[in-house]
Steps between C-alpha positions, in 0.01 A plus 500: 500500500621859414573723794236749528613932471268783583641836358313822555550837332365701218615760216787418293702378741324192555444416135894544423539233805249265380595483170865285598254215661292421228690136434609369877340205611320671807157607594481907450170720630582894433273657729482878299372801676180661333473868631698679197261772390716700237581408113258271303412308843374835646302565236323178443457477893265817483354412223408164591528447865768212529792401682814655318604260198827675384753305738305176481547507074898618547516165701297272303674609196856452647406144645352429140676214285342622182646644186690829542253707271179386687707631829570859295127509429357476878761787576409704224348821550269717282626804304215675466293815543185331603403316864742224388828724519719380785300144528719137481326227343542268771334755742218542297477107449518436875240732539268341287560184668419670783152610379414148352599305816431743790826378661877646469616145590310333268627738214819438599462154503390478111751748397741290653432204295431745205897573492613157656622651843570182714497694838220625730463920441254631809366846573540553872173577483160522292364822637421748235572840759811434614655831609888511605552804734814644608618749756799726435719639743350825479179324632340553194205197429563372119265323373535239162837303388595736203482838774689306743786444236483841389474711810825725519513391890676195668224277598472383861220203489292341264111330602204441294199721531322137547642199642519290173290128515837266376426225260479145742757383204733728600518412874465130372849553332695698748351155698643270295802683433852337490651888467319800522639824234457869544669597166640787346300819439391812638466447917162706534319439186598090402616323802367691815095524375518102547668458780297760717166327421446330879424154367800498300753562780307231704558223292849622461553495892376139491703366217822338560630584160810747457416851399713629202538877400626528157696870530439773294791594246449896538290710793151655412451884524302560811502156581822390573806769447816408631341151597794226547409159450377510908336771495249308253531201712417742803179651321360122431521393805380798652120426307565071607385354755653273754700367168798679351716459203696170552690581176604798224595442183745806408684601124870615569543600118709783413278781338711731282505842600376628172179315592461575862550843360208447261273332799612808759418786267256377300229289727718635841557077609876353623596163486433305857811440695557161648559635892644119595545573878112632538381209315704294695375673878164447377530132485411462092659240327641785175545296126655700289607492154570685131134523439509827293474550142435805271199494254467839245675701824283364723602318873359105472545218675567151344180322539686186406784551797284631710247169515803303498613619804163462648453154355795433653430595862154277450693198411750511832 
């Protein structure tokens, strides 16, 4: 039997994680976060009162075994001056699916099979006004995921305007769970809206697997500035319960300084130092590695390496 990984997360992040796994012989649920409001999701959220679909077709598409153009065409995004302009196909398609089955797992489910994705993809939850709210340090009250990334002040806390009902499958796999993931991606908008939900950091307190952080390659802007690879460790654990991170998984590539030039000036993000002794006093077990690689200027990790590694820590 295949040793059985929960990862939760959301955004890009996730989906660039994901897509290393899709042929290891193990049993894979990505639990995705479903509060994004802005973009295409934002849109078809207002417009048809559902569950945000965005980070749930980045994921599905990533985990999907199926020919490269098919993959293009559920990313694709409309060009247009009418109510299209801005949409991706595999948002709208979700969305549909949505409206024919009357259930966000369900949809996910069939597109699954749709694009031959042999893992489990599950919203945290099927609610269809689920609000992430965040608190700067100015005490200002923010409410929505794209105004929390975009408010020009550091941001103290994140909650949800209403404690979300989780899927049961979701506590069912952090249950059954040989490893439990908390992957790369922004702290307040992908990986923090699933582990604050109360249910969620219960069954996390009663597993026995290890808890994994996967550590951000450069900070966030009002999230994270000057974050080591602690300090993120420090901010999970502050939202766990009983549980902390058992283990973090941590790149030690060397960025040129032309492109940490790029990422400081241009999007105001540094690479994350590796601070060994803080890791170490914290009692994390730190695997590091050259996980880094450059894609048209941009900072990526190797999906490939990266689930390698994990793989690897399974299978001891």
């Amino acid at each position: 039997m295949h040793k059985k990984v929960v990862v939760f997360g959301g955004g890009t992040g996730i989906s660039f994680f994901l897509r290393g796994f899709k042929d290891f012989p193990i049993d894979l649920t990505a639990v995705i976060t479903v509060s994004d409001n802005g973009r295409s999701t934002g849109k078809l959220r207002q417009e048809f009162h559902t569950p945000a679909v965005g980070d749930i077709r980045q994921v599905i598409t990533n985990l999907s075994t199926i020919d490269e153009p098919i993959k293009q065409m559920m990313s694709y995004r409309f060009k247009t001056s009418s109510d299209l302009n801005g949409h991706a196909v595999g948002n709208l398609i979700l969305t549909s699916m949505l409206d024919i089955t009357g259930s966000l797992k369900e949809s996910i489910k069939s597109l699954s099979k749709l694009l031959d994705v042999k893992h489990t993809v599950l919203p945290i939850s099927e609610d269809r006004d689920l609000t992430l709210m965040g608190e700067d340090t100015e005490g200002n009250i923010i409410e929505g995921e794209e105004q929390i990334t975009e408010s020009p002040n550091k941001i103290k806390r994140i909650f949800y305007k209403e404690e979300p009902e989780v899927l049961p499958e979701v506590i069912k796999a952090i249950n059954e769970a040989d490893l439990i993931i908390l992957s790369i991606g922004s702290l307040y908008t992908s990986i923090l809206p699933n582990i604050i939900c109360k249910e969620v950091k219960l069954a996390i307190d009663d597993s026995k697997a290890p808890i994994m952080y996967v550590c951000n390659a450069v900070t966030q802007p009002g999230e994270t500035d000057n974050f080591k690879v602690s300090d993120h460790l420090k901010m999970l654990n502050s939202y766990l319960g009983k549980r902390k991170i058992d283990v973090v998984i941590a790149s030690n590539s060397k960025i040129t300084k032309a492109i940490a030039k790029k990422y400081a000036t241009e999007e105001q993000k540094d690479p994350v130092p590796i601070d060994y002794e803080e890791v170490k006093k914290m009692g994390v077990e730190l695997i590091e590695g050259d996980l880094i690689v450059i894609e048209d200027n941009r900072i990526r990790h190797n999906s490939l390496r990266l689930s390698s590694m994990v793989f690897s820590y399974l299978m001891r």
